[in-house]
VMD Tcl script that builds the backbone (N, CA, C; Angstrom):
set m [mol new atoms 240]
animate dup $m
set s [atomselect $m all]
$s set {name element resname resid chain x y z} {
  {N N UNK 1 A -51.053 -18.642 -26.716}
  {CA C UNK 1 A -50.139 -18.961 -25.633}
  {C C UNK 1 A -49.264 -20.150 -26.007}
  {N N UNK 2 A -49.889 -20.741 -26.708}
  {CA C UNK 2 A -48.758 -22.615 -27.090}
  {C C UNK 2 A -48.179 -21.865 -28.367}
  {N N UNK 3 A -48.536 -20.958 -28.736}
  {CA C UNK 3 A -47.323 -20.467 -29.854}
  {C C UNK 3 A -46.235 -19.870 -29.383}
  {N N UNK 4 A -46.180 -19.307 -28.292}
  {CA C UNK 4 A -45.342 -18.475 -27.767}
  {C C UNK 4 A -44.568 -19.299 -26.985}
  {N N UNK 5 A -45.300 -20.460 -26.518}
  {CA C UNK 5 A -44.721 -21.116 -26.075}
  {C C UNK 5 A -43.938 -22.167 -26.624}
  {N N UNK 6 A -43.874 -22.138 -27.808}
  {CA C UNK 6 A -43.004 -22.970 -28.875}
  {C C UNK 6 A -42.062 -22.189 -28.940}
  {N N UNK 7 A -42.121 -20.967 -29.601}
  {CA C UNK 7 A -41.187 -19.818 -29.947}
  {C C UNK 7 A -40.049 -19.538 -28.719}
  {N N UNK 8 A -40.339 -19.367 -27.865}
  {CA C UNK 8 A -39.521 -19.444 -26.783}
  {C C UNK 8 A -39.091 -20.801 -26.602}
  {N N UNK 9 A -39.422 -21.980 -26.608}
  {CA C UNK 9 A -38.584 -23.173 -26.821}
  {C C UNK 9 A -37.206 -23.478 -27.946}
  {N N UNK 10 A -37.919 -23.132 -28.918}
  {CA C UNK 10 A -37.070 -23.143 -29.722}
  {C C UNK 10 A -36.274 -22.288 -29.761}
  {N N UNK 11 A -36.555 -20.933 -29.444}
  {CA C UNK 11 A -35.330 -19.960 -29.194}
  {C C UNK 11 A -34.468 -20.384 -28.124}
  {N N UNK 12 A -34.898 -20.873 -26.824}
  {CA C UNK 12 A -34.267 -21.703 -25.945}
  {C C UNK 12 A -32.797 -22.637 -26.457}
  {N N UNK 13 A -33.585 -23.534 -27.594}
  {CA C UNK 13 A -32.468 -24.247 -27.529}
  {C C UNK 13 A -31.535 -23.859 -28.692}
  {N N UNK 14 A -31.972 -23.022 -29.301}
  {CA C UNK 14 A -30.547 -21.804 -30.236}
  {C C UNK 14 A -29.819 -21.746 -29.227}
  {N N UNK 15 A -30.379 -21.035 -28.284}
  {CA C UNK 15 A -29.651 -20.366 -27.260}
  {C C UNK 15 A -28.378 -21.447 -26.592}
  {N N UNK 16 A -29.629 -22.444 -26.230}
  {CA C UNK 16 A -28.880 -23.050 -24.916}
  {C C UNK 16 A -27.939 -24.497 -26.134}
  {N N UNK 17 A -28.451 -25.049 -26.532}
  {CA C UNK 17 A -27.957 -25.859 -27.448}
  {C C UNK 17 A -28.631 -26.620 -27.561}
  {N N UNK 18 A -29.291 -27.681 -29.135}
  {CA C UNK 18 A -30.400 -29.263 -29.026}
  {C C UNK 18 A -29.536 -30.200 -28.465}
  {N N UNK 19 A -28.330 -29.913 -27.991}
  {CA C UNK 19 A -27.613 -31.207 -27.451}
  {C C UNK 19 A -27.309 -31.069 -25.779}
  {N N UNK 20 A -27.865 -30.244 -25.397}
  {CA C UNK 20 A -27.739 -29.908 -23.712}
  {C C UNK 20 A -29.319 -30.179 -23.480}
  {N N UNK 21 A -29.317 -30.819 -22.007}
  {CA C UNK 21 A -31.028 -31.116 -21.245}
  {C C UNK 21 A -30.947 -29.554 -21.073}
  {N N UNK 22 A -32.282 -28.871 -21.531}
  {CA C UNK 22 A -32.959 -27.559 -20.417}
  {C C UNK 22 A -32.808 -27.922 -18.810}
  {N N UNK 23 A -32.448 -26.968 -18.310}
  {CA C UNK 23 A -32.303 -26.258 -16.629}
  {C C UNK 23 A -31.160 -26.983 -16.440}
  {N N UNK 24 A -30.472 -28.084 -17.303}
  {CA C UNK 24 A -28.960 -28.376 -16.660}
  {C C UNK 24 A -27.523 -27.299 -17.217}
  {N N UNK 25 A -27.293 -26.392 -16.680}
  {CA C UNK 25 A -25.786 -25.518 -16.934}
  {C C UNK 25 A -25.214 -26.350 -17.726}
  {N N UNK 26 A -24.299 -25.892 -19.094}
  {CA C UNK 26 A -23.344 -26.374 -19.403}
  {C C UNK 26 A -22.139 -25.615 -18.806}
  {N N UNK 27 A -21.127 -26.297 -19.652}
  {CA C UNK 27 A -19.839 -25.996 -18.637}
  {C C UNK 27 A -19.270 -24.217 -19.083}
  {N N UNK 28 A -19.922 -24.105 -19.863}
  {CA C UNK 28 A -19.749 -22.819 -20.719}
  {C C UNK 28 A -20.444 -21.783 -19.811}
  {N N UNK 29 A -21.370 -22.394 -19.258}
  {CA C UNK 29 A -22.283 -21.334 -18.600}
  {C C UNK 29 A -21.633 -20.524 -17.271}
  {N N UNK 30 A -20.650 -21.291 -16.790}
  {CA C UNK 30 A -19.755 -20.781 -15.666}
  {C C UNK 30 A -18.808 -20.151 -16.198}
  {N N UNK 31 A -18.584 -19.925 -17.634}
  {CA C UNK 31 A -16.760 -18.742 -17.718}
  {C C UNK 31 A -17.396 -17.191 -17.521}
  {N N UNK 32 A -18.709 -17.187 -17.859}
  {CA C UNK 32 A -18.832 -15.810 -17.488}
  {C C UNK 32 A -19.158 -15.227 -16.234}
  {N N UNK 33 A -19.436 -16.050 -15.241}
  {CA C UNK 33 A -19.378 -16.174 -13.814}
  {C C UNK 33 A -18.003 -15.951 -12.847}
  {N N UNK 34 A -17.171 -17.069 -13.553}
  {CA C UNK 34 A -15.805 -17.175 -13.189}
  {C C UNK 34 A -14.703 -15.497 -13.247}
  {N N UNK 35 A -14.787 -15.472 -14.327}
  {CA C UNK 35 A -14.158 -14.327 -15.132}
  {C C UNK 35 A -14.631 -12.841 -14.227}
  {N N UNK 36 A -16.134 -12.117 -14.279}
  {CA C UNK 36 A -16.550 -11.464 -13.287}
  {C C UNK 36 A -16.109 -11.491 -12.256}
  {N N UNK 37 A -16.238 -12.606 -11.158}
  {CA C UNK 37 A -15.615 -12.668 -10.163}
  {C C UNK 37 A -14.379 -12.391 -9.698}
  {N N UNK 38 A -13.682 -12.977 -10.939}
  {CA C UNK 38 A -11.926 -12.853 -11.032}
  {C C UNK 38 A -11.637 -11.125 -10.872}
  {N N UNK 39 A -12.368 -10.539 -11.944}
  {CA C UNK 39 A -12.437 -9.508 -12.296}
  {C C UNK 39 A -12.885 -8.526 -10.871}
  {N N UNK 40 A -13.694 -8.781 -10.665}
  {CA C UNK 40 A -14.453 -7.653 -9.161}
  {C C UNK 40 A -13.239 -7.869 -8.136}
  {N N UNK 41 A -12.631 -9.072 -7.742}
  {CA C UNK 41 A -11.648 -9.217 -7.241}
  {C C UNK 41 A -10.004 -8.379 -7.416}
  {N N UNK 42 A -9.914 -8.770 -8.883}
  {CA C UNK 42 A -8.914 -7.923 -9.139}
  {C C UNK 42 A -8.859 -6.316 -8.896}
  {N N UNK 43 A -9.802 -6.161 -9.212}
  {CA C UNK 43 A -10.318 -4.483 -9.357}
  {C C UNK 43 A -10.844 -3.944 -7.654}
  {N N UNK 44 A -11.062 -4.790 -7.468}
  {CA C UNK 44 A -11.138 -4.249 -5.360}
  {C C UNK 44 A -9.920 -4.390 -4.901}
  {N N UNK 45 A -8.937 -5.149 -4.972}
  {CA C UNK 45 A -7.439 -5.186 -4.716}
  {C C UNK 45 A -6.724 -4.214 -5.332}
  {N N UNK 46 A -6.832 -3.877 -6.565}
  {CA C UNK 46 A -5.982 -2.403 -7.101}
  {C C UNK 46 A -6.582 -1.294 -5.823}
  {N N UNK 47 A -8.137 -1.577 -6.190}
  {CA C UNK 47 A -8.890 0.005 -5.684}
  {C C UNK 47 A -8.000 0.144 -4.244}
  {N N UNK 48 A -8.127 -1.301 -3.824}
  {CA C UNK 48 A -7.739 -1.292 -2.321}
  {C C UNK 48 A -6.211 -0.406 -2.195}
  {N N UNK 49 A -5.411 -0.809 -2.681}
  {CA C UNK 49 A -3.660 -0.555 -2.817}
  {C C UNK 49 A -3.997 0.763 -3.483}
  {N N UNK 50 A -4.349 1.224 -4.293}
  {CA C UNK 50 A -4.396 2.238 -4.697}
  {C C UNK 50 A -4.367 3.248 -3.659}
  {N N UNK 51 A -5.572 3.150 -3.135}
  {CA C UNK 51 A -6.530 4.275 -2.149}
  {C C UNK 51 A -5.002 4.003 -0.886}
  {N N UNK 52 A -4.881 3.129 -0.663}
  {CA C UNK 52 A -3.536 3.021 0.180}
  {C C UNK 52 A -2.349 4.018 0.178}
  {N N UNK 53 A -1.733 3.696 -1.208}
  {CA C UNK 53 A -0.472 4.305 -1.340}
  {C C UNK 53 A -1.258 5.882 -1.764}
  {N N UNK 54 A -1.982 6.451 -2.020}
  {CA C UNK 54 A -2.789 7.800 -2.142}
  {C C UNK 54 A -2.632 8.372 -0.153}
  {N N UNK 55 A -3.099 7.419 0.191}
  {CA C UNK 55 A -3.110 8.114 1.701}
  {C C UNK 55 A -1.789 8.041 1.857}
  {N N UNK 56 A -0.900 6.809 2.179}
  {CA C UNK 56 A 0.526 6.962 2.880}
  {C C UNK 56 A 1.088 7.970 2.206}
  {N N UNK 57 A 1.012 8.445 0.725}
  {CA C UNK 57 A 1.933 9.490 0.184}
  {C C UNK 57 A 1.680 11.004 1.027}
  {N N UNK 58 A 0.272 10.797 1.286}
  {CA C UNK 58 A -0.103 12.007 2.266}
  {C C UNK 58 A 0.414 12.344 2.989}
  {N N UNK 59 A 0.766 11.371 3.815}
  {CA C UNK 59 A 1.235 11.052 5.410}
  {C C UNK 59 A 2.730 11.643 5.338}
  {N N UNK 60 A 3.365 10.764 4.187}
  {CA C UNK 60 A 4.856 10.895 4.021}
  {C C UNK 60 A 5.034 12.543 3.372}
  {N N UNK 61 A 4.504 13.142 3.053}
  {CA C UNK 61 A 4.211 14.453 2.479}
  {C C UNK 61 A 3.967 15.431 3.648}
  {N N UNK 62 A 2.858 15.453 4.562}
  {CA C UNK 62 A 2.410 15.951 5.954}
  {C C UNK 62 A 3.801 15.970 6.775}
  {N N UNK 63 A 4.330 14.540 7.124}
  {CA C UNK 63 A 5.621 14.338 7.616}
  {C C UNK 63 A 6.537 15.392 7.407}
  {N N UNK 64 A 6.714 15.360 5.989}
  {CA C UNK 64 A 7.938 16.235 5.245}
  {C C UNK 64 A 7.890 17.535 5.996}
  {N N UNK 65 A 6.615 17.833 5.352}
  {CA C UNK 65 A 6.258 19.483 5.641}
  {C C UNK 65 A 6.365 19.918 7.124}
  {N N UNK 66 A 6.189 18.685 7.920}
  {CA C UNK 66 A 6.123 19.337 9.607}
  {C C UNK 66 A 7.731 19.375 10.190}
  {N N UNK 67 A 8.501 18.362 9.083}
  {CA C UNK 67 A 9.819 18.129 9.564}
  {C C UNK 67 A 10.770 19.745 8.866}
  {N N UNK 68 A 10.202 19.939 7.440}
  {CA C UNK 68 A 11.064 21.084 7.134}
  {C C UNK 68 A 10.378 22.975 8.008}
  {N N UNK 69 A 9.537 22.531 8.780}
  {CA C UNK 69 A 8.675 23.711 9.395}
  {C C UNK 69 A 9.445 23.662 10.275}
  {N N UNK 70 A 10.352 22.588 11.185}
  {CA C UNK 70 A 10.810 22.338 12.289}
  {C C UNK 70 A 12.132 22.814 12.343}
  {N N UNK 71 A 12.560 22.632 11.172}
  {CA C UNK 71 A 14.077 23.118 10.482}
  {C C UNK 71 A 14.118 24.145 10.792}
  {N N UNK 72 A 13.217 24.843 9.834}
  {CA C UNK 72 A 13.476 26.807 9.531}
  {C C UNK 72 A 13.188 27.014 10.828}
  {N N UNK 73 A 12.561 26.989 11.957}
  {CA C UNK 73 A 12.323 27.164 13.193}
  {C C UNK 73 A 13.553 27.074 13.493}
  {N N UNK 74 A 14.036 26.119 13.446}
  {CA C UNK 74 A 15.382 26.020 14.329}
  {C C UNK 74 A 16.560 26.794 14.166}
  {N N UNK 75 A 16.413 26.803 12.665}
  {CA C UNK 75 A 17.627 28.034 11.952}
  {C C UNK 75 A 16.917 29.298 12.200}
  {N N UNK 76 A 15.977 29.562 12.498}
  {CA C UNK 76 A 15.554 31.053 12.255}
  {C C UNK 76 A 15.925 31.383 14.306}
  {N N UNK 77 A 15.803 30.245 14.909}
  {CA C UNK 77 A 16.084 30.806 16.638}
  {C C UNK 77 A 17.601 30.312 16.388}
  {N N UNK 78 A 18.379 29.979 15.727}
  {CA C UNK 78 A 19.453 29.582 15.919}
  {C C UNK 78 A 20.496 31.314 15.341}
  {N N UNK 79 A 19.531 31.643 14.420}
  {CA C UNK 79 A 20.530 32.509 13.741}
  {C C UNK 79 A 20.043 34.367 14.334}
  {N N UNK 80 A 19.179 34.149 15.232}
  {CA C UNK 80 A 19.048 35.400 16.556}
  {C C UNK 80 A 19.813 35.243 17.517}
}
mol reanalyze $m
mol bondsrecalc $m
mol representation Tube
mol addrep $m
């Protein structure tokens, strides 16, 4: 157990650095925090606008179709 428990120390401070205290964050330790966040953000705001202009094109499409249905109706009782 105290071997393993060396081994993991010392891999610790490969990891973390011999010039940083253990359990204190360096400043490094927040860009991959930062960045994610940025990121989930960015990518829920596309998704968001995306899924948006997908529906309004619908709408504006539905529109079309009920407005040119309304037409030929009108020309087809216009021209009896």
């Amino acid at each position: 157990m105290k071997l393993l428990k060396q081994r993991f120390e010392a891999m610790h401070l490969t990891v973390v650095g011999a010039h940083q205290q253990p359990g204190k964050p360096s400043q490094m330790d927040w860009v991959p925090i930062v960045f994610i966040t940025f990121k989930v953000l960015v990518f829920g705001t596309c998704m968001f606008y995306a899924i948006k202009w997908h529906h309004d094109q619908g709408k504006k499409a539905k529109e079309g179709a009920s407005k040119r249905q309304g037409l030929t109706e009108q020309a087809q009782e216009a021209s009896e």
